[in-house]
C-alpha positions as CSV (number, residue, x, y, z in Angstrom):
1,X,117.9,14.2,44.7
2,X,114.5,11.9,44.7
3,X,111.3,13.5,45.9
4,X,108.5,11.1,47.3
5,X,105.0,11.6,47.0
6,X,102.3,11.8,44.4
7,X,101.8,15.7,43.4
8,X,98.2,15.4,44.3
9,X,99.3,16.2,47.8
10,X,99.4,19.8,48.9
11,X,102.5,19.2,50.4
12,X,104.4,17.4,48.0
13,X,103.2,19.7,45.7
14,X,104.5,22.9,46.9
15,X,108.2,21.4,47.4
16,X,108.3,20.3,43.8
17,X,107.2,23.7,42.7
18,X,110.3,25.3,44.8
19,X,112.8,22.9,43.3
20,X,111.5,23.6,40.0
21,X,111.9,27.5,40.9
22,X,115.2,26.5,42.4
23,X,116.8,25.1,39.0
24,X,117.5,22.1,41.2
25,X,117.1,18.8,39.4
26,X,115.5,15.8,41.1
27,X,113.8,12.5,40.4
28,X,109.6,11.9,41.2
29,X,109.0,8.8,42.1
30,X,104.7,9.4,42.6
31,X,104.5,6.6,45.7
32,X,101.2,6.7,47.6
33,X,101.5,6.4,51.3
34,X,98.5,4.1,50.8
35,X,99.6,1.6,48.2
36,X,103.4,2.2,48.3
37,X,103.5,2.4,51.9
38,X,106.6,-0.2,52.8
39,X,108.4,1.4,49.7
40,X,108.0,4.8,51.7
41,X,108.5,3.4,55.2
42,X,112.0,2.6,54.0
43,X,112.7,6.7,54.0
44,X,110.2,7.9,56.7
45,X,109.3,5.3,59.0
46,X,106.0,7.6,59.7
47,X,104.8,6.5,56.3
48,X,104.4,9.7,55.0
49,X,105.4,12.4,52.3
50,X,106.9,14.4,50.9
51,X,110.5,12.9,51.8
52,X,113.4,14.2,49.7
53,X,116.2,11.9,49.5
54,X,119.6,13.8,49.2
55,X,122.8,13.0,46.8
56,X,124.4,12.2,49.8
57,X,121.8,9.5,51.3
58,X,120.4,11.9,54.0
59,X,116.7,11.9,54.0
60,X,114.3,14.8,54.6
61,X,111.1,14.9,55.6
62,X,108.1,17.0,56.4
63,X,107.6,20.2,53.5
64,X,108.6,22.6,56.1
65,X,112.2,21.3,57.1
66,X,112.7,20.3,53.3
67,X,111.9,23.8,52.1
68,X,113.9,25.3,54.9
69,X,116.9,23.2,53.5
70,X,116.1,24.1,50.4
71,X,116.4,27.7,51.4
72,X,119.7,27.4,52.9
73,X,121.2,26.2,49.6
74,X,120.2,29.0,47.2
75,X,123.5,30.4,49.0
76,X,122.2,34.4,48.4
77,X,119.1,35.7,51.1
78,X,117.6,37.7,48.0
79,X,117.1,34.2,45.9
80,X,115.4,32.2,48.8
81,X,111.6,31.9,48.7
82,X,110.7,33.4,51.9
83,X,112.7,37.0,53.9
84,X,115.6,35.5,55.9
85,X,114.3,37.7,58.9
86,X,112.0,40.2,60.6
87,X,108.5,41.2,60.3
88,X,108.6,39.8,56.5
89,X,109.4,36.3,57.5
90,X,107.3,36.2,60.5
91,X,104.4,37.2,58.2
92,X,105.2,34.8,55.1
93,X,105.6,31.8,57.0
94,X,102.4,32.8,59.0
95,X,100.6,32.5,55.8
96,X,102.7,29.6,55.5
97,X,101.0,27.9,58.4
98,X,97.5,29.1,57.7
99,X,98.0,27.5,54.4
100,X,99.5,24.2,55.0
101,X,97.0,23.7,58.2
102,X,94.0,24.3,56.4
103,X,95.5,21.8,54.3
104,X,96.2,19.4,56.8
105,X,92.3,19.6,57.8
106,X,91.1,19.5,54.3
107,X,93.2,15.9,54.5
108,X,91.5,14.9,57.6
109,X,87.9,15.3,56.6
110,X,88.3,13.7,53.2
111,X,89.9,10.6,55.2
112,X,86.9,10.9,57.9
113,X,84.8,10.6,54.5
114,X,86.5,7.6,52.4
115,X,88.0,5.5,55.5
116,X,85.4,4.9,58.3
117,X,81.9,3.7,57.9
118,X,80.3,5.9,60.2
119,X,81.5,8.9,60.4
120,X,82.0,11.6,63.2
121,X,80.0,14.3,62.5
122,X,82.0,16.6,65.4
123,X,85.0,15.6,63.8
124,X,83.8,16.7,60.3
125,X,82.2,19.9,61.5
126,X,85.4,20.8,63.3
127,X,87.8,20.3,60.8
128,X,85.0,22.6,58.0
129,X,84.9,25.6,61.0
130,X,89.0,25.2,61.1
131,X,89.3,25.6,57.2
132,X,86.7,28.0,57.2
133,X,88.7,30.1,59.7
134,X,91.5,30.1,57.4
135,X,89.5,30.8,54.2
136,X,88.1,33.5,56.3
137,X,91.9,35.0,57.1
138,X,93.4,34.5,54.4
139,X,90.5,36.1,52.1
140,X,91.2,39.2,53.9
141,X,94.9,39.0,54.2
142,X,95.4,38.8,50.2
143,X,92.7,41.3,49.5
144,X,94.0,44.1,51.3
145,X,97.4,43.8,49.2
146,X,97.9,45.6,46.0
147,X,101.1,43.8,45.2
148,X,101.2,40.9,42.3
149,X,102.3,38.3,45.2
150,X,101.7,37.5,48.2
151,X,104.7,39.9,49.7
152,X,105.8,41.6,46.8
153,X,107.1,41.4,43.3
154,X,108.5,38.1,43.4
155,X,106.1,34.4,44.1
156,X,107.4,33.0,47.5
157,X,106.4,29.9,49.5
158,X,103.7,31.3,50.9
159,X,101.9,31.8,47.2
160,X,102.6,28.1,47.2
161,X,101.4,26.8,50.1
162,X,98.1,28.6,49.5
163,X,97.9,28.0,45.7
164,X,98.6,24.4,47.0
165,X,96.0,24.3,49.7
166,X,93.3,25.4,47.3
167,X,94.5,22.9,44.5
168,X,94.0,20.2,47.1
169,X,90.7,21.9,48.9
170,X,88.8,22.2,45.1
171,X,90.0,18.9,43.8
172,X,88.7,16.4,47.4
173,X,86.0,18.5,48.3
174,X,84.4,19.7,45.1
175,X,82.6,23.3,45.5
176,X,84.1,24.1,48.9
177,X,86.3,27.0,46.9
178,X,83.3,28.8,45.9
179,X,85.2,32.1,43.6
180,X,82.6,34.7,44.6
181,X,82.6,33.9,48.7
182,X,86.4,34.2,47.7
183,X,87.6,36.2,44.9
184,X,90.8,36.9,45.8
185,X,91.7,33.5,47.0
186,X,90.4,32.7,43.6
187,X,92.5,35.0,41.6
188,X,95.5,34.1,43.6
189,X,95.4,30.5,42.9
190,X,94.2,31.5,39.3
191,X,97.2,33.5,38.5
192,X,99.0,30.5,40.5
193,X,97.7,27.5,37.9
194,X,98.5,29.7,34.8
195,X,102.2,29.0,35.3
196,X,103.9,26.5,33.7
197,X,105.4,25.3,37.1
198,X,102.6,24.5,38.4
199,X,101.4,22.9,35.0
200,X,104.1,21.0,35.8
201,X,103.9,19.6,39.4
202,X,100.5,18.8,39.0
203,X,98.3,15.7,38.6
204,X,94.9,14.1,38.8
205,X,93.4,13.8,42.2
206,X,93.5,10.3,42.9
207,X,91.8,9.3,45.9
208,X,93.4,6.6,48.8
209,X,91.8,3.8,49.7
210,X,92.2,1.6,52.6
């Protein structure tokens, strides 16, 4: 398998991390949608990542649909990243979606920054209120638990996603992850980087340009 995308990206990020996790071997190639964008056009005509290029040809794209895959090969419920069903799955991939769209905005506004000359201040102040909603969730969600992870014993995607969101949130907008408004957003992503995966699928913020 090939996964496209430079690990800088909360999204590409968090499906390397789960193929690492996965035992599933794959080849990086680190293509920027901004300077490598006809070499990623040729997979996802949207120009965006991640994409995961199967064995077989087939190419995925979008971290939800290639985790989801992903899922569906481990083959046993108990070994997938996320509950297969119920309450627990409804709630994971909630967390999921708080994570990966607070992502998404913290995207947006460091584009609104870096690509237009004047910028929107509505646009800017929207997408902070939308992350701070999330920060604001999330905050609570993870401090009311007692367990190591996010939903139990064992990391799932949605430790990930919101290790991943953070990562990305702390590295374009220095200072926005301030540990004491936070603390155990903080210690969730701290316990997060102090993996070797995520040593791993990990690199220097490097910033587009037009």
């Amino acid at each position: 398998m090939i996964l496209i995308g430079q690990y800088d990206s909360p999204f590409v990020g968090r499906v390397g991390i789960a193929l690492r996790l996965y035992d599933l071997p794959f080849e990086h190639r680190p293509w920027s949608t901004f300077g490598d964008g006809d070499k990623v056009a040729q997979y996802n005509p949207l120009r965006r990542v991640p994409v995961l290029v199967l064995d077989n040809g087939e190419t995925l794209i979008e971290s939800a649909l290639i985790l989801d895959w992903l899922d569906e090969q481990q083959g046993r419920p108990e070994r997938a990243l996320v509950p297969q069903q119920g309450d627990a799955r409804r709630r994971a991939l909630k967390v999921c979606a708080l994570a990966t769209g607070m992502a998404d905005k913290a995207v947006a506004l460091f584009y609104e920054k870096v690509l237009h000359k004047e910028q929107s201040v509505f646009w800017a102040d929207r997408c902070r209120s939308q992350i701070e909603g999330a920060l604001q969730v999330l905050e609570a969600d993870r401090a009311a638990l007692a367990t190591p992870w996010w939903h139990g014993a064992a990391m799932g995607h949605a430790d990930i996603a919101v290790a991943c969101a953070l990562r990305f949130c702390g590295d374009a907008h220095p200072g926005s992850i301030d540990p004491a408004r936070w603390p155990a957003l903080a210690a969730h992503a701290a316990a997060c980087e102090a993996l070797p995966v995520f040593k791993d699928i990990s690199q220097t913020f490097i910033p587009p340009s037009a």
